[in-house]
GUTORLUM-879276 format. One record per residue: residue in one letter; x negated, y, z negated of N, C-alpha, C in turn. Coordinates in steps of 0.02 Angstrom, whole numbers, plus 50000, padded with zeros to 5 digits. Each point is the difference from the previous one (the first is absolute). Layout:
BEGIN
AXYZXYZXYZ ...
# end
This chain:
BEGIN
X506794997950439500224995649946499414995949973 X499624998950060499144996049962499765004349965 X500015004550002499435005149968500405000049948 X500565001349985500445001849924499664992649957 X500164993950033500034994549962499404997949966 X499395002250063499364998449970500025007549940 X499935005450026499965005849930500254994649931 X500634996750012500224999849924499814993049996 X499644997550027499884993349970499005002349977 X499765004850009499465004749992499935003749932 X500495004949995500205004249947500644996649956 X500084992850009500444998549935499814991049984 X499794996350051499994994650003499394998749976 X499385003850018499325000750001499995000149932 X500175006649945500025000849948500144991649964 X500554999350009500684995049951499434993650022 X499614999550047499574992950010499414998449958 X499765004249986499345001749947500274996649936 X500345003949957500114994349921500164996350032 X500544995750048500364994049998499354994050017 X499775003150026499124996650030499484998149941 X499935007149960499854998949937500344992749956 X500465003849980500664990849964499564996350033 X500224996950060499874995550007499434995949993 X499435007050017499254995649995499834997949923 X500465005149956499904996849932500224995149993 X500734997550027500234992949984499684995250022 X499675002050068499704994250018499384998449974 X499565006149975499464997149990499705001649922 X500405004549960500004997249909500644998349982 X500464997950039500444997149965500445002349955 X500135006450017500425004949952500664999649983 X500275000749943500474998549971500415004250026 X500695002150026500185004249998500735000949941 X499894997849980500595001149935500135004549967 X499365000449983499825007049944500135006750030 X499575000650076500075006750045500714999050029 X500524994250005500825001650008500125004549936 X500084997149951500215003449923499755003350008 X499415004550013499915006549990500415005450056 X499924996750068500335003650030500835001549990 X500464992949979500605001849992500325002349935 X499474998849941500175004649944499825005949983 X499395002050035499585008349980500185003050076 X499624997850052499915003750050500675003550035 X500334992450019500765001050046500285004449953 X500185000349934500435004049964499825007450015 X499265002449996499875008150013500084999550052 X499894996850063500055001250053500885002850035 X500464995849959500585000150003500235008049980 X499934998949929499885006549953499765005750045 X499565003450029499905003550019500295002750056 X499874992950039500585002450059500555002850004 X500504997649957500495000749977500185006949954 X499585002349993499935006549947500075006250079 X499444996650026499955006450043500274999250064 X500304994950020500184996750053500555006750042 X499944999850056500465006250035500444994250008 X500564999149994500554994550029500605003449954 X500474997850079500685004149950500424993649990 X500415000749961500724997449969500124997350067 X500225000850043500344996150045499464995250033 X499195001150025499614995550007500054994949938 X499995000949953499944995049944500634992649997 X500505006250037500694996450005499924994250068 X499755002750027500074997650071499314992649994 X499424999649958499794997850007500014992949963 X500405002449942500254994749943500404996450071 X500645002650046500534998750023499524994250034 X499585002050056499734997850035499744993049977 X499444998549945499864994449961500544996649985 X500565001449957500514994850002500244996250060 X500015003650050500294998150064499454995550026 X499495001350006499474997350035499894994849968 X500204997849925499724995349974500614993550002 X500645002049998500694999050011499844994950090 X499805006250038500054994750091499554995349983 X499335000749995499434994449990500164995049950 X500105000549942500304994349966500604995750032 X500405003050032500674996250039499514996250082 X499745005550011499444996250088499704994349958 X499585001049951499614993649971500204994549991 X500545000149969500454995849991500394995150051 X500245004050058500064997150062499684995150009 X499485005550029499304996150039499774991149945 X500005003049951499764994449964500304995350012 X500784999349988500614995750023499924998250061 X499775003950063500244997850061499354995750024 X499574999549944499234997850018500064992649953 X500415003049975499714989949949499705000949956 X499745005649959499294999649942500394996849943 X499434998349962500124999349961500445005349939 X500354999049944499985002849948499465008049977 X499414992649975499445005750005499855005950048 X500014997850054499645003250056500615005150036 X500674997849955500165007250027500165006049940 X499674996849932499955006649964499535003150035 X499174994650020499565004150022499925004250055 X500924997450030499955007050071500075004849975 X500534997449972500395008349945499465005949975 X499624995349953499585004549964499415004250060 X499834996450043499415003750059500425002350054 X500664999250019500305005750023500005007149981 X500505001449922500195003449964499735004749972 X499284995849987499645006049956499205000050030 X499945006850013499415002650043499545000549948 X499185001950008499475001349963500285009450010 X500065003549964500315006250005499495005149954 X500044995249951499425000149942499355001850015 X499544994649995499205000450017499985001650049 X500174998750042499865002850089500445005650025 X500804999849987500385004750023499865008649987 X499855000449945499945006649968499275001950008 X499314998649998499405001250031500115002450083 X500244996350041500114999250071500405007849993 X500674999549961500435005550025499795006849980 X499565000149927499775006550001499255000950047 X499704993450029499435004550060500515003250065 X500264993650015500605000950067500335008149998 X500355001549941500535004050013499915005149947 X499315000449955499825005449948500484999349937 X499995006049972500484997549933500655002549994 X500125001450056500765000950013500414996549999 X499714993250054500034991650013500034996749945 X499285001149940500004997349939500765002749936 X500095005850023500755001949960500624994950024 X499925000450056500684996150040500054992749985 X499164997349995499934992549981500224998949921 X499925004749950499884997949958500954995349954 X500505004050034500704997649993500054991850026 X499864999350060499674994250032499984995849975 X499355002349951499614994649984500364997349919 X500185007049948500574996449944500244996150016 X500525000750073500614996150006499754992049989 X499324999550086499724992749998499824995549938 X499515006949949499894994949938500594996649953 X500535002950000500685000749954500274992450039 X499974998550068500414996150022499434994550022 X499415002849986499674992949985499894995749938 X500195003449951500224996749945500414997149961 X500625001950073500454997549987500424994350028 X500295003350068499984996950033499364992450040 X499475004050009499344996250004500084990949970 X500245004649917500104992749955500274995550026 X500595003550004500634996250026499994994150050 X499445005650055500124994950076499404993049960 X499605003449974499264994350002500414995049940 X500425001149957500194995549953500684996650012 X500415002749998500704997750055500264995249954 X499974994449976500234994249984499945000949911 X499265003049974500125001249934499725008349993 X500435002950040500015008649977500245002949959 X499885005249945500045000349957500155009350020 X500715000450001500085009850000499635002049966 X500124998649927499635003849934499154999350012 X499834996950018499154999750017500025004650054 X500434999150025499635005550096500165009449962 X500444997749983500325008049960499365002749953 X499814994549941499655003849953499595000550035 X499404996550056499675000950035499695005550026 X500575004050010499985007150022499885003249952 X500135001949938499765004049957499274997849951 X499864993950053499225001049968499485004550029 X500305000650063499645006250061499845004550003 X499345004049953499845008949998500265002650056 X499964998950067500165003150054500745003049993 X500574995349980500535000150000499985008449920 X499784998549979499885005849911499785005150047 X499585000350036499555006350017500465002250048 X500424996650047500535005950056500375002649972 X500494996749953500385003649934499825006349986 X499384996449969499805008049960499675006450031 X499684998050072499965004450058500645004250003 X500444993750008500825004950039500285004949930 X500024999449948500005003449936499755003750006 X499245003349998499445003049999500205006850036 X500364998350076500345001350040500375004149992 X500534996449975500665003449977499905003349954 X499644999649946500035006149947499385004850020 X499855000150056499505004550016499445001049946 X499614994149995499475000949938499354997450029 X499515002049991499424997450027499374997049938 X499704995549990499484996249962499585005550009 X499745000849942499385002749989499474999650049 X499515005550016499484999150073499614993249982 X499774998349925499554994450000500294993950014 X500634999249988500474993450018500105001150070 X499885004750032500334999850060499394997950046 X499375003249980499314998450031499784990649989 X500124998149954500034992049959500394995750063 X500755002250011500404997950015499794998550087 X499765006750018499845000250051499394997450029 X499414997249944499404996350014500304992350017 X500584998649962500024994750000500394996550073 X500605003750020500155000950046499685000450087 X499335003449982499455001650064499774992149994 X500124996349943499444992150015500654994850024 X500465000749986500514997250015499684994150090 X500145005350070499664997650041499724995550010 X499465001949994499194995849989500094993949974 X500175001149935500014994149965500424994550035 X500645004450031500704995350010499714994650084 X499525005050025499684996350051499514995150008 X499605000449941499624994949969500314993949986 X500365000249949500504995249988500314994650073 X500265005150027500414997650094499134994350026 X499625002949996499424995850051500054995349944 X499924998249935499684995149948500624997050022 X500574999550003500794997649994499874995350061 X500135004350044499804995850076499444993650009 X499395001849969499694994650005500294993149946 X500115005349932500294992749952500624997250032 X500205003250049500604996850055499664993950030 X499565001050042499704997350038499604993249971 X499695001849936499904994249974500254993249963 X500855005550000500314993549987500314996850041 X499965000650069500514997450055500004992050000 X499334995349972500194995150034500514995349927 X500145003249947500434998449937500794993950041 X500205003350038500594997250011500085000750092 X500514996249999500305001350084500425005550007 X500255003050070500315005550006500304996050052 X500845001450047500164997050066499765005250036 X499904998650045500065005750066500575004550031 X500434997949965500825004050006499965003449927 X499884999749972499765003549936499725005750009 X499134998450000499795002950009500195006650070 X499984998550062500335005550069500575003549973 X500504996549965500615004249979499995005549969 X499434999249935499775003349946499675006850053 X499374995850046499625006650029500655003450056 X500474998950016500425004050037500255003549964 X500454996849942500555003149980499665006749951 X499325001849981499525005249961499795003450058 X499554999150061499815004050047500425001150058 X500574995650025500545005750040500475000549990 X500524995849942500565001849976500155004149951 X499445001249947500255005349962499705005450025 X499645001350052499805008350035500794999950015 X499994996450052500725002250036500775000049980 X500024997949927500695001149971499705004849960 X499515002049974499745007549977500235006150048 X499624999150055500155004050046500835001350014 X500394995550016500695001950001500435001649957 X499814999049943500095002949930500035006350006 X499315000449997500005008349981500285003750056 X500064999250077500445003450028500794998849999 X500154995149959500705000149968499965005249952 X499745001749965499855003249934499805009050027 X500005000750073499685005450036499445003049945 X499404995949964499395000549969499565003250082 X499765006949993499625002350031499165003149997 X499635002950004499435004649989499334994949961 X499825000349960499414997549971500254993449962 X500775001149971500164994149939500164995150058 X500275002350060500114992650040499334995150029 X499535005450011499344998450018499824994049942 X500105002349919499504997249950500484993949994 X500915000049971500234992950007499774998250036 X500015000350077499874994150051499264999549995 X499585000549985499304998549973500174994849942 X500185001449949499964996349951500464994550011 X500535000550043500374993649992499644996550063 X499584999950040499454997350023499514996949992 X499864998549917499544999849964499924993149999 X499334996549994500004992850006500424998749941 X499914992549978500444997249957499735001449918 X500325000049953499755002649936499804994149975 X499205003349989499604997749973500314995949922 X500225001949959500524999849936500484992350006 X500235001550067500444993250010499774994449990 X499424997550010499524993550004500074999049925 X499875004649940499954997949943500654998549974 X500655001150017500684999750024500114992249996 X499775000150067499904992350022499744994449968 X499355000449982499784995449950500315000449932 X500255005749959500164997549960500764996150007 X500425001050039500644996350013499994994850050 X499364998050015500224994150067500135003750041 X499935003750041500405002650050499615000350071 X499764995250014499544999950051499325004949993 X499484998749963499495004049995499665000350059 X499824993450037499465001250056500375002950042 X500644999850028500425002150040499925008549992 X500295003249943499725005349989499365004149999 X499534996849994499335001549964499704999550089 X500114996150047499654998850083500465007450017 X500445001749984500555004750039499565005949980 X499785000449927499735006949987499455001850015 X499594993850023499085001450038500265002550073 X500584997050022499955001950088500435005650023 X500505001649944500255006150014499555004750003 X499805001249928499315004349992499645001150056 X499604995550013499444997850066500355005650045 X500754996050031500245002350066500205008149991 X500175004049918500185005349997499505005050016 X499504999050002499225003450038500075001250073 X500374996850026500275002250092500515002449999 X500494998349975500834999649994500005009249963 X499775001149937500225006349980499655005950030 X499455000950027499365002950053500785003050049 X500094994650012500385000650081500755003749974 X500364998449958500555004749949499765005350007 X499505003649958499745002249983499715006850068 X499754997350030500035003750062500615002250019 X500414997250019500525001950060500575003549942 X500155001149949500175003249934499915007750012 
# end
Protein backbone atom coordinates (compact mmCIF):
# COMPACT_ATOMS: atom_id res chain seq x y z
CA UNK A 1 0.00 0.00 0.00
CA UNK A 2 3.27 2.39 0.54
CA UNK A 3 4.50 1.80 -2.65
CA UNK A 4 0.93 2.45 -4.45
CA UNK A 5 0.65 5.79 -2.41
CA UNK A 6 4.09 7.09 -2.93
CA UNK A 7 3.77 5.92 -7.04
CA UNK A 8 0.70 8.30 -7.10
CA UNK A 9 1.71 11.01 -5.13
CA UNK A 10 5.03 10.71 -7.82
CA UNK A 11 3.16 10.24 -11.08
CA UNK A 12 0.15 12.57 -10.23
CA UNK A 13 0.96 14.80 -7.26
CA UNK A 14 4.54 15.53 -8.56
CA UNK A 15 3.09 16.72 -11.89
CA UNK A 16 -0.16 18.87 -10.33
CA UNK A 17 2.81 20.57 -7.81
CA UNK A 18 4.91 22.28 -10.46
CA UNK A 19 2.21 25.04 -11.92
CA UNK A 20 0.60 25.33 -8.45
CA UNK A 21 4.31 26.24 -7.26
CA UNK A 22 4.65 28.26 -10.30
CA UNK A 23 1.07 30.49 -9.22
CA UNK A 24 2.28 30.94 -6.39
CA UNK A 25 5.84 32.16 -6.85
CA UNK A 26 4.17 34.58 -9.27
CA UNK A 27 1.82 35.86 -6.67
CA UNK A 28 4.23 36.17 -4.37
CA UNK A 29 6.84 37.66 -6.04
CA UNK A 30 5.25 39.93 -9.25
CA UNK A 31 2.18 40.16 -7.86
CA UNK A 32 -0.03 38.71 -10.43
CA UNK A 33 -3.38 39.44 -11.10
CA UNK A 34 -5.30 36.59 -11.43
CA UNK A 35 -8.56 37.82 -12.84
CA UNK A 36 -7.85 37.99 -16.24
CA UNK A 37 -6.20 34.19 -16.34
CA UNK A 38 -9.83 33.15 -14.23
CA UNK A 39 -11.84 34.76 -17.33
CA UNK A 40 -9.84 33.17 -19.59
CA UNK A 41 -9.96 29.95 -18.10
CA UNK A 42 -13.83 29.91 -17.34
CA UNK A 43 -14.90 31.53 -20.56
CA UNK A 44 -12.45 30.02 -23.40
CA UNK A 45 -10.63 27.20 -21.79
CA UNK A 46 -13.28 25.30 -19.32
CA UNK A 47 -15.88 25.56 -22.20
CA UNK A 48 -13.52 23.36 -24.89
CA UNK A 49 -12.44 21.48 -22.28
CA UNK A 50 -16.07 20.59 -21.36
CA UNK A 51 -16.93 20.53 -25.12
CA UNK A 52 -14.68 18.02 -26.00
CA UNK A 53 -15.03 15.82 -23.37
CA UNK A 54 -18.33 15.61 -23.77
CA UNK A 55 -18.28 15.03 -27.55
CA UNK A 56 -16.14 12.10 -27.11
CA UNK A 57 -16.72 11.13 -23.68
CA UNK A 58 -17.44 7.06 -23.36
CA UNK A 59 -20.28 7.43 -20.58
CA UNK A 60 -23.60 5.92 -20.88
CA UNK A 61 -27.17 7.24 -20.15
CA UNK A 62 -27.43 5.59 -16.98
CA UNK A 63 -23.83 6.86 -15.62
CA UNK A 64 -25.04 10.34 -16.48
CA UNK A 65 -28.24 9.44 -14.56
CA UNK A 66 -26.67 8.14 -11.67
CA UNK A 67 -24.31 10.92 -11.36
CA UNK A 68 -26.71 13.94 -11.67
CA UNK A 69 -28.74 11.51 -8.86
CA UNK A 70 -25.76 11.35 -6.79
CA UNK A 71 -24.92 15.40 -6.69
CA UNK A 72 -28.41 16.21 -5.77
CA UNK A 73 -28.26 13.89 -2.95
CA UNK A 74 -24.90 14.72 -1.84
CA UNK A 75 -25.59 18.27 -1.94
CA UNK A 76 -29.22 17.77 -0.22
CA UNK A 77 -27.18 15.62 3.17
CA UNK A 78 -24.35 18.36 3.46
CA UNK A 79 -26.50 21.32 3.25
CA UNK A 80 -28.99 19.70 6.02
CA UNK A 81 -25.31 18.35 8.23
CA UNK A 82 -24.21 22.11 7.78
CA UNK A 83 -26.88 23.39 8.97
CA UNK A 84 -27.04 21.25 12.07
CA UNK A 85 -23.68 21.58 12.96
CA UNK A 86 -23.89 25.30 12.57
CA UNK A 87 -27.01 25.37 14.95
CA UNK A 88 -25.62 22.97 17.40
CA UNK A 89 -22.34 25.18 17.48
CA UNK A 90 -23.70 28.70 18.01
CA UNK A 91 -22.22 30.50 14.72
CA UNK A 92 -23.11 33.09 13.73
CA UNK A 93 -25.60 33.90 10.77
CA UNK A 94 -22.67 34.56 8.62
CA UNK A 95 -20.55 31.80 9.52
CA UNK A 96 -23.01 29.35 8.88
CA UNK A 97 -23.61 30.34 5.25
CA UNK A 98 -19.79 30.07 5.34
CA UNK A 99 -20.09 26.37 6.49
CA UNK A 100 -22.57 25.77 3.93
CA UNK A 101 -20.74 27.19 1.14
CA UNK A 102 -17.03 25.23 2.15
CA UNK A 103 -18.88 22.16 2.92
CA UNK A 104 -20.93 21.89 -0.29
CA UNK A 105 -18.91 22.89 -2.89
CA UNK A 106 -15.50 21.29 -3.66
CA UNK A 107 -12.60 22.89 -5.99
CA UNK A 108 -13.73 20.16 -8.76
CA UNK A 109 -12.81 22.73 -11.26
CA UNK A 110 -9.10 23.92 -11.19
CA UNK A 111 -7.84 21.10 -9.24
CA UNK A 112 -10.50 18.29 -9.60
CA UNK A 113 -10.36 17.68 -13.31
CA UNK A 114 -6.29 18.11 -13.85
CA UNK A 115 -5.84 15.56 -10.78
CA UNK A 116 -8.63 13.20 -12.32
CA UNK A 117 -7.44 13.07 -15.81
CA UNK A 118 -3.50 12.37 -14.47
CA UNK A 119 -5.09 9.94 -11.64
CA UNK A 120 -7.52 8.01 -13.77
CA UNK A 121 -6.60 9.05 -17.71
CA UNK A 122 -9.44 10.20 -19.85
CA UNK A 123 -11.83 7.83 -19.09
CA UNK A 124 -11.88 9.44 -15.46
CA UNK A 125 -11.84 12.85 -17.36
CA UNK A 126 -15.28 11.57 -19.31
CA UNK A 127 -16.85 10.46 -15.99
CA UNK A 128 -15.72 13.89 -14.33
CA UNK A 129 -16.91 15.94 -16.82
CA UNK A 130 -21.10 15.39 -15.78
CA UNK A 131 -19.70 16.09 -12.25
CA UNK A 132 -18.41 18.92 -12.82
CA UNK A 133 -21.77 20.67 -15.01
CA UNK A 134 -23.79 19.60 -12.18
CA UNK A 135 -21.20 21.53 -9.40
CA UNK A 136 -20.98 24.66 -11.66
CA UNK A 137 -24.98 24.84 -12.20
CA UNK A 138 -25.48 24.55 -8.36
CA UNK A 139 -22.85 26.87 -7.63
CA UNK A 140 -24.61 29.46 -9.13
CA UNK A 141 -27.27 28.82 -7.75
CA UNK A 142 -27.75 27.47 -4.97
CA UNK A 143 -24.05 28.84 -3.91
CA UNK A 144 -26.06 32.34 -4.15
CA UNK A 145 -28.52 31.39 -2.13
CA UNK A 146 -26.52 29.99 0.88
CA UNK A 147 -23.81 33.14 0.68
CA UNK A 148 -26.84 35.70 0.29
CA UNK A 149 -29.80 34.21 2.30
CA UNK A 150 -31.45 37.33 3.66
CA UNK A 151 -31.36 39.42 0.25
CA UNK A 152 -31.34 36.47 -2.40
CA UNK A 153 -32.50 37.03 -5.40
CA UNK A 154 -33.87 33.53 -7.55
CA UNK A 155 -33.84 35.57 -10.74
CA UNK A 156 -30.07 36.60 -10.25
CA UNK A 157 -28.89 32.96 -9.22
CA UNK A 158 -31.09 31.60 -12.30
CA UNK A 159 -29.92 34.16 -14.93
CA UNK A 160 -26.57 33.55 -13.49
CA UNK A 161 -26.42 30.35 -15.00
CA UNK A 162 -26.93 31.26 -18.44
CA UNK A 163 -24.13 33.59 -18.43
CA UNK A 164 -21.84 30.33 -18.24
CA UNK A 165 -20.10 29.10 -21.74
CA UNK A 166 -19.55 25.90 -19.91
CA UNK A 167 -23.20 25.42 -19.31
CA UNK A 168 -23.67 26.39 -23.81
CA UNK A 169 -20.80 24.07 -24.59
CA UNK A 170 -22.35 20.60 -22.71
CA UNK A 171 -25.62 21.37 -24.51
CA UNK A 172 -24.19 21.59 -27.57
CA UNK A 173 -21.68 18.65 -26.97
CA UNK A 174 -24.86 16.49 -25.96
CA UNK A 175 -26.62 17.72 -29.43
CA UNK A 176 -23.53 17.20 -31.44
CA UNK A 177 -24.09 13.79 -30.00
CA UNK A 178 -27.35 13.09 -30.68
CA UNK A 179 -27.50 14.13 -34.18
CA UNK A 180 -24.36 12.34 -34.82
CA UNK A 181 -22.47 15.35 -36.43
CA UNK A 182 -18.95 16.15 -36.03
CA UNK A 183 -17.13 20.02 -36.43
CA UNK A 184 -15.00 20.31 -39.04
CA UNK A 185 -11.12 18.79 -38.41
CA UNK A 186 -9.91 22.58 -38.04
CA UNK A 187 -12.54 23.38 -35.29
CA UNK A 188 -11.94 20.28 -33.81
CA UNK A 189 -7.94 20.70 -33.75
CA UNK A 190 -8.73 24.71 -32.28
CA UNK A 191 -11.05 23.22 -29.89
CA UNK A 192 -8.76 20.76 -28.83
CA UNK A 193 -5.61 23.23 -28.41
CA UNK A 194 -7.61 24.98 -26.27
CA UNK A 195 -8.78 22.33 -24.13
CA UNK A 196 -4.91 20.71 -23.74
CA UNK A 197 -4.22 24.42 -21.84
CA UNK A 198 -7.18 24.17 -19.82
CA UNK A 199 -4.85 22.22 -16.90
CA UNK A 200 -1.93 24.19 -16.67
CA UNK A 201 -3.44 27.20 -16.66
CA UNK A 202 -6.29 26.00 -14.12
CA UNK A 203 -3.18 25.07 -11.84
CA UNK A 204 -1.49 28.21 -12.03
CA UNK A 205 -4.34 30.04 -11.06
CA UNK A 206 -4.88 27.28 -7.70
CA UNK A 207 -1.03 28.33 -6.44
CA UNK A 208 -1.71 32.39 -7.24
CA UNK A 209 -5.37 31.82 -5.36
CA UNK A 210 -3.80 30.17 -2.38
CA UNK A 211 -1.26 32.63 -1.75
CA UNK A 212 -3.84 35.71 -2.44
CA UNK A 213 -5.59 33.49 0.31
CA UNK A 214 -2.91 33.73 2.49
CA UNK A 215 -2.34 37.27 2.14
CA UNK A 216 -5.43 38.20 3.14
CA UNK A 217 -5.81 36.29 6.40
CA UNK A 218 -5.09 38.91 8.82
CA UNK A 219 -8.45 41.22 7.20
CA UNK A 220 -10.86 39.88 9.81
CA UNK A 221 -11.35 37.30 12.75
CA UNK A 222 -12.45 33.71 12.22
CA UNK A 223 -13.82 31.55 15.74
CA UNK A 224 -12.16 28.43 16.21
CA UNK A 225 -15.49 26.48 16.03
CA UNK A 226 -15.80 27.99 12.73
CA UNK A 227 -13.03 27.56 11.42
CA UNK A 228 -12.46 23.15 12.78
CA UNK A 229 -16.12 22.70 11.73
CA UNK A 230 -15.54 24.06 8.25
CA UNK A 231 -12.03 21.86 8.12
CA UNK A 232 -14.10 18.65 9.26
CA UNK A 233 -17.18 18.98 7.74
CA UNK A 234 -14.93 19.37 3.76
CA UNK A 235 -12.12 16.75 4.69
CA UNK A 236 -14.12 13.90 6.59
CA UNK A 237 -17.67 14.50 6.24
CA UNK A 238 -18.21 14.99 2.80
CA UNK A 239 -15.65 11.93 1.79
CA UNK A 240 -17.77 9.89 3.96
CA UNK A 241 -21.39 10.81 3.07
CA UNK A 242 -19.87 10.61 -0.58
CA UNK A 243 -18.72 7.35 0.06
CA UNK A 244 -22.12 6.02 1.42
CA UNK A 245 -23.85 7.61 -1.22
CA UNK A 246 -22.54 6.12 -3.84
CA UNK A 247 -22.82 2.66 -2.31
CA UNK A 248 -26.47 3.54 -1.77
CA UNK A 249 -26.53 4.38 -5.40
CA UNK A 250 -24.45 0.79 -5.97
CA UNK A 251 -21.97 3.51 -8.19
CA UNK A 252 -19.09 0.99 -8.99
CA UNK A 253 -15.70 0.69 -11.35
CA UNK A 254 -13.84 3.97 -12.32
CA UNK A 255 -17.07 6.56 -11.90
CA UNK A 256 -17.12 5.52 -8.14
CA UNK A 257 -13.36 5.95 -7.92
CA UNK A 258 -13.66 9.68 -9.72
CA UNK A 259 -17.04 10.96 -7.57
CA UNK A 260 -15.34 10.00 -4.45
CA UNK A 261 -12.20 11.90 -5.60
CA UNK A 262 -13.96 14.85 -6.49
CA UNK A 263 -16.33 15.05 -3.71
CA UNK A 264 -13.04 15.00 -1.65
CA UNK A 265 -11.93 17.97 -3.08
CA UNK A 266 -10.76 20.86 -0.85
CA UNK A 267 -13.19 23.66 -0.52
CA UNK A 268 -14.08 25.78 -3.75
CA UNK A 269 -11.95 28.10 -4.44
CA UNK A 270 -15.21 30.26 -6.12
CA UNK A 271 -16.96 30.30 -2.68
CA UNK A 272 -14.68 32.99 -1.03
CA UNK A 273 -15.78 35.39 -3.84
CA UNK A 274 -19.40 34.15 -2.76
CA UNK A 275 -18.59 35.28 0.48
CA UNK A 276 -17.28 38.60 0.14
CA UNK A 277 -19.61 39.69 -2.09
CA UNK A 278 -22.69 38.76 0.37
CA UNK A 279 -21.14 39.07 3.85
CA UNK A 280 -20.98 35.68 4.34
CA UNK A 281 -18.05 35.14 6.37
CA UNK A 282 -15.10 35.71 3.96
CA UNK A 283 -12.12 35.01 6.29
CA UNK A 284 -13.99 32.08 7.64
CA UNK A 285 -14.18 30.77 4.16
CA UNK A 286 -11.10 32.04 2.52
CA UNK A 287 -8.66 30.21 6.03
CA UNK A 288 -10.93 26.94 5.16
CA UNK A 289 -9.76 27.05 1.48
CA UNK A 290 -5.75 27.56 2.18
CA UNK A 291 -5.96 24.47 4.72
CA UNK A 292 -8.13 22.21 3.03
CA UNK A 293 -6.02 22.58 0.00
CA UNK A 294 -2.70 22.34 2.08
CA UNK A 295 -4.19 19.13 3.95
CA UNK A 296 -5.65 17.67 0.40
CA UNK A 297 -1.83 16.93 -0.62
CA UNK A 298 -1.85 13.95 2.17
CA UNK A 299 -5.50 13.27 2.42
CA UNK A 300 -6.11 12.59 -1.57
CA UNK A 301 -2.34 10.67 -2.12
CA UNK A 302 -3.74 8.32 0.53
CA UNK A 303 -7.58 8.00 -1.37
CA UNK A 304 -5.92 7.73 -4.07
CA UNK A 305 -3.78 4.82 -3.26
CA UNK A 306 -5.97 2.47 -1.54
CA UNK A 307 -8.74 3.18 -4.64
Amino acid sequence: MISSILLTMYNVFLPISLPVIGGALLKRFKGIDTKGLSALSLYVLSPALIFETLENASITSNEVAVTVAFCLLNMLVLWVLSALIGRWLGLSQAEKSGLSLTTIFTNSVNYGLPLVLLAFGQAGLDKASVYVIVQIILMNTLGVYLAARSHFSAVKAVRSVFTLPSVYAAVLAVFFRWMEFRLPQGFETGISMLSAAYAPLALVILGAQMVGVREGETTLTVTKRGFWSGMAMRMLVGPTVAWLLLLALSIEGTLFSVILILSAMPAAVNAVILAEEYDAAPKLVSRCILWTTLASFIVLPLMIGLL
